[in-house]
N, C-alpha and C positions, 0 to 999 in steps of 0.2 A: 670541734662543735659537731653536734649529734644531730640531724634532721628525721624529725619519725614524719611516716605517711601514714594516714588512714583512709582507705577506700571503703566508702560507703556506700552500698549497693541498694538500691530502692526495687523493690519489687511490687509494684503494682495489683495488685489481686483482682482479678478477673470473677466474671460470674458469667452462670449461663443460666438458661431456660432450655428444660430438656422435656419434651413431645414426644410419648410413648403414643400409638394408634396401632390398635387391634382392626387388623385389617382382614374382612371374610374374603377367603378363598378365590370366589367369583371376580372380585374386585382387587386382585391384587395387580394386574398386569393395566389396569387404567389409572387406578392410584399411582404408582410408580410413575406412570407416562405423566401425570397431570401434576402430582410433584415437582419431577423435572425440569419440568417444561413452564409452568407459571407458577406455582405457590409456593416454592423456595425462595425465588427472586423477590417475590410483590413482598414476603415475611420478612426477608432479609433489609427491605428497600423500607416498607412502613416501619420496622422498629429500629431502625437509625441503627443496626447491628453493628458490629464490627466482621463479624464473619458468620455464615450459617453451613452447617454439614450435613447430610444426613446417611441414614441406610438403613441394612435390614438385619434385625437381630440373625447370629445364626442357630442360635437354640431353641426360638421360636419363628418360624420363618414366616407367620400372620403379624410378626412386631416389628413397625416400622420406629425409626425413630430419629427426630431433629432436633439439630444441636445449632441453638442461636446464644454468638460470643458477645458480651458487654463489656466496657471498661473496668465497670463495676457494680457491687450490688445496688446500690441506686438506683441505675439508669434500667435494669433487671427487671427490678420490682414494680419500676411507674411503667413497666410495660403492659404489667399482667391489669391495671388498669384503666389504659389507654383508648382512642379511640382506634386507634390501628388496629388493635387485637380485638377489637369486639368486630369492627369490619372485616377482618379475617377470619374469624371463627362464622358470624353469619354466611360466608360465602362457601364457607367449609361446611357447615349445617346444608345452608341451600345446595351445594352440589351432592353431597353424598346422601344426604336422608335421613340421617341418624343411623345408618348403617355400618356408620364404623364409630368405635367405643374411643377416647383418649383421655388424658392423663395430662399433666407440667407440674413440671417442679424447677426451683430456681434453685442451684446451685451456688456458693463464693467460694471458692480455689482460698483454701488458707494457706497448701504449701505447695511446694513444685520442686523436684527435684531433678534435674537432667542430668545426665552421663556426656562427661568430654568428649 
């Protein structure tokens, strides 16, 4: 008698929301601090994220940019309009002035490949 297995591997596809901020010169070294220090967490914490990253391009060193993980594109997209994000973007308006230009776009991860 012959027993076959098949292992069926589910892969879950992920999305993200990705924050480009054109950050001027003067305001690079407060940005960064104020990042850090509270608007990482409160972004990560209001959009029920799974994980948030961020940093500094290195080919344009005024392009900041944050990387918030979702389950899926679903939960991604009722972000963009939510009431957390509109609270966040006002307090990001209110603190900066219109002084810094930015950008989102929601990414879904269709493949992934990792090395052993």
């Amino acid at each position: 008698m012959s027993i076959s297995v098949i292992v069926i591997r589910v892969f879950k596809m992920v999305a993200y929301i990705i924050v480009r901020s054109n950050v001027p010169d003067i305001d690079i070294k407060n940005f960064d601090n104020w990042y850090e220090t509270e608007h990482l967490d409160d972004a990560l914490n209001g959009f029920s994220a799974v994980s948030a990253s961020r940093g500094w391009s290195v080919d344009n060193p005024n392009s900041h940019i944050a990387i918030y993980e979702f389950q899926n594109l679903t939960d991604a997209k009722g972000i963009l309009e939510s009431n957390a994000l509109k609270r966040l973007m006002d307090e990001f308006d209110l603190r900066w002035d219109g002084k810094i230009v930015r950008t989102r776009e929601v990414v879904e991860v269709v493949q992934q490949l990792k090395n052993n």
